[in-house]
Phi, psi and omega in degrees: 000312174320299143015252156325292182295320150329278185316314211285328183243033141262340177278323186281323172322305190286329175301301187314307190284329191295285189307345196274148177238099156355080202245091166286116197221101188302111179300353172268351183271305186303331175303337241247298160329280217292347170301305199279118221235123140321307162303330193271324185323304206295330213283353179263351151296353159262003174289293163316333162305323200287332152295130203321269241211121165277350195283142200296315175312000222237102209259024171310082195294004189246338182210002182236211239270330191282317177306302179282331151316330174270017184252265188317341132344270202307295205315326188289304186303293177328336183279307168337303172332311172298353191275317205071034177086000179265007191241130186232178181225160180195168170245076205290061185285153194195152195245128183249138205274155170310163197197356138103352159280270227236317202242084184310347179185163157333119195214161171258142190227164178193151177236151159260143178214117158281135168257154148241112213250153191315153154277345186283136153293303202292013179239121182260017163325141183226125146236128192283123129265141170212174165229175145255157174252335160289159170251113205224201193243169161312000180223111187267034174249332193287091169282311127358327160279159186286152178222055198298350186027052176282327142355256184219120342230056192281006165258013131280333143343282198297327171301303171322294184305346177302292186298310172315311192314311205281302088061300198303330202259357180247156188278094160259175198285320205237179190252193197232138165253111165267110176241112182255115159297164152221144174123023187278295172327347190230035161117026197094003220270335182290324188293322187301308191300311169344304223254320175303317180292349189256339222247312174326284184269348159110048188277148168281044174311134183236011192144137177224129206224097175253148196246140170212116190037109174208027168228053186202132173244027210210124200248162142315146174076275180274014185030044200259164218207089230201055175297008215241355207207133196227149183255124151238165182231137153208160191312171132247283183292133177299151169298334198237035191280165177247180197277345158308310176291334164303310168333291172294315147351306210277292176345277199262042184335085210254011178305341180249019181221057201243166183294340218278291188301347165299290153006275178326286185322271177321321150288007168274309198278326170331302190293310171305297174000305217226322187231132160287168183082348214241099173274147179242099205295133155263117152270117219251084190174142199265025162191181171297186205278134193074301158320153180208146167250163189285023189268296192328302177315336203271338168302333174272345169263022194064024176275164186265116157215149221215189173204132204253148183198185173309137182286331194223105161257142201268105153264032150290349205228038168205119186076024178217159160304129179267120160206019320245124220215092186080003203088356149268087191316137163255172165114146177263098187270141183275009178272011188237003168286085167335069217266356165254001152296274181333297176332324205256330168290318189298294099045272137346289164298294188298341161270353186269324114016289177277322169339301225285315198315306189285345188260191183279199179254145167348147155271178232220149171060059177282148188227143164225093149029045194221058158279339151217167212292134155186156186285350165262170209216104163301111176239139189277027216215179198229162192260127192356118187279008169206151187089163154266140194260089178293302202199219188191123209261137158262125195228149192238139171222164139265149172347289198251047179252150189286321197251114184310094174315335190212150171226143229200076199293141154193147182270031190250148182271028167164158200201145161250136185268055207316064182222116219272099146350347198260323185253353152219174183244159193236143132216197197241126145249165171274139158227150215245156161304331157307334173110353193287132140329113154313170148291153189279165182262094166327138181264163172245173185279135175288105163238024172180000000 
């Protein structure tokens, strides 16, 4: 019997060790976490509350939309100071044309944008955080009425401004975009003018990572009440695939591997990572049902981009009127906010964020083998055109896992695997002397 039980808790030991997982957290990215304060997130959602109308239409340079640009201005600029110069702020205006909708005439638009730029000179790599800075009402033409958005989507403002803050005092290889749109509600346009101008002059965005309502832990209705769980979206088909990329999709059936979803990916584990408490959801579609964000233009202009967003949404607060109705306040108020949820999402970005800034670039012509029938799996690729390179991870899922199950290090530029290509799928990261992670990179097929 003695025996027995011996086998029986030594056999649980070993379940126990199998199960246990490693959480390794490169201390300057985590300190970096750790920066990031509830308190100033709420004290700038009540600063962005306090203008009447956040609405793009809306030109009150003392209480509407010219105003909360100058907030947000000045802040980005005050952060700067902590840069050694590497950080500038600016106010980016461009006249967006009538459109017989939404933009009733020629109107002048404008985004506030902090840059903060890379140390690398040879690296031109860009990654965009954003928000919107407008706001509306239930008739979303009501340029006048009050609208405080503290929401929507002034707790993704406010997450930008965060991340400048804590970000401005620290060094990366490529550089950080803080960007607060404007014009998301009345169709895109500040994110659409970005994205067009990036695409236009041959800017290297490598990732765009927009927050949209991302401070209410309280759903409507259904009342589940949650702090603990965050949504990200991302593409499958890419917007802007041409048919040569379809081909190969469809070929190496790869509808669940577009960059938007590596991206996704790569900030789940990141994220899970670095903040506790914090599950990170893939949705696996690049927006709510119907709906769309300012992630869409760069996605149609072929940048990897995903929208990060609340798990459970109150829509008393969102898209209403501030009023009280039956007893029930509406209005998107910043008193319906959660600031130690917003803290963790915020959290979430600035670690996925600074990861990606410090690593290297994909590694570039990744391949995978499939010139004869065989149960191991070759992968193939050349080494990143921008960072340094400790080694490099082969990272494996099977076909219906969401997630890469196993990584697999090596400092060769190719690796075999046992493991049968029919059955599972592979790609490649960079890895930095620091340890930071690339996005993974997809193979395409070796077929001569």
């Amino acid at each position: 019997m003695r025996k027995i039980l011996f086998t029986l808790s030594l056999s649980w030991l070993s379940m126990m060790a199998f199960s246990q997982q490693a959480i390794i957290r490169n201390s300057s990215i985590d300190q970096m976490v750790h920066q990031v304060s509830s308190d100033s997130l709420k004290k700038y959602i009540y600063e962005l509350s306090s203008f009447e109308s956040r609405h793009t239409l809306n030109t009150d340079a003392e209480k509407g939309m010219l105003a909360a640009q100058a907030y947000v201005l000045s802040r980005f600029k005050e952060f700067a100071k902590s840069s050694e110069g590497r950080m500038t702020a600016e106010i980016q205006e461009f006249i967006t044309p009538g459109d017989g909708r939404r933009i009733t005439q020629d109107s002048k638009v404008a985004n506030v944008v902090a840059t903060l730029k890379g140390t690398d000179p040879n690296d031109p790599r860009i990654f965009v955080i954003s928000g919107h800075l407008d706001s509306r009402n239930r008739d979303v033409m009501d340029a006048e009425g009050i609208a405080p958005g503290a929401n929507d989507d002034g707790s993704g403002v406010a997450l930008v401004m965060e991340l400048a803050r804590v970000m401005a005092k620290e060094k990366f290889a490529a550089t950080l975009l803080f960007v607060a749109f404007t014009g998301e509600e009345q169709g895109l346009k500040g994110a659409t003018y970005l994205a067009d101008r990036a695409k236009e002059e041959g800017w290297k965005i490598e990732a765009v990572l927009n927050n949209d309502i991302v401070g209410n832990s309280n759903s409507s209705e259904t009342l589940i009440s949650n702090n603990t769980v965050m949504r990200v979206f991302s593409e499958s088909i890419p917007l802007a695939e041409d048919e040569r990329a379809a081909s190969i999709r469809r070929y190496t059936n790869s509808d669940n591997d577009s960059r938007s979803r590596q991206l996704a990916r790569y900030i789940k584990e990141i994220g899970e990572r670095y903040v506790d408490q914090m599950e990170v959801k893939l949705i696996y579609r690049s927006d709510r049902f119907l709906r769309g964000g300012d992630q869409t233009p760069f996605m149609r202009n072929g940048f990897t981009a995903v929208r990060m967003s609340e798990m459970n949404e109150n829509f008393l607060h969102q898209h209403e009127n501030v009023r009280v109705e039956n007893g029930i306040q509406y209005g998107d108020l910043p008193e319906f906010m959660d600031f130690e949820y917003l803290r963790k999402v915020s959290a979430v970005n600035i670690a996925s964020a600074a990861s990606l800034a410090n690593a290297p670039s994909m590694p570039q012509e990744v391949q995978i083998d499939v010139r004869g029938l065989s149960n191991k799996s070759t992968l193939l690729w050349k080494a990143p055109e921008f960072g340094k390179v400790k080694g490099y991870y082969v990272l494996m899922r099977e076909t219906s896992s969401p997630m890469w199950e196993k990584k697999f290090f090596t400092t060769e530029t190719t690796l075999t695997l046992p493991y049968s290509k029919d059955n599972y799928f592979f790609a490649v990261q960079a890895v930095s002397p620091t340890e930071e992670e690339s996005l993974a990179a997809f193979p395409s097929p070796l077929t001569r």
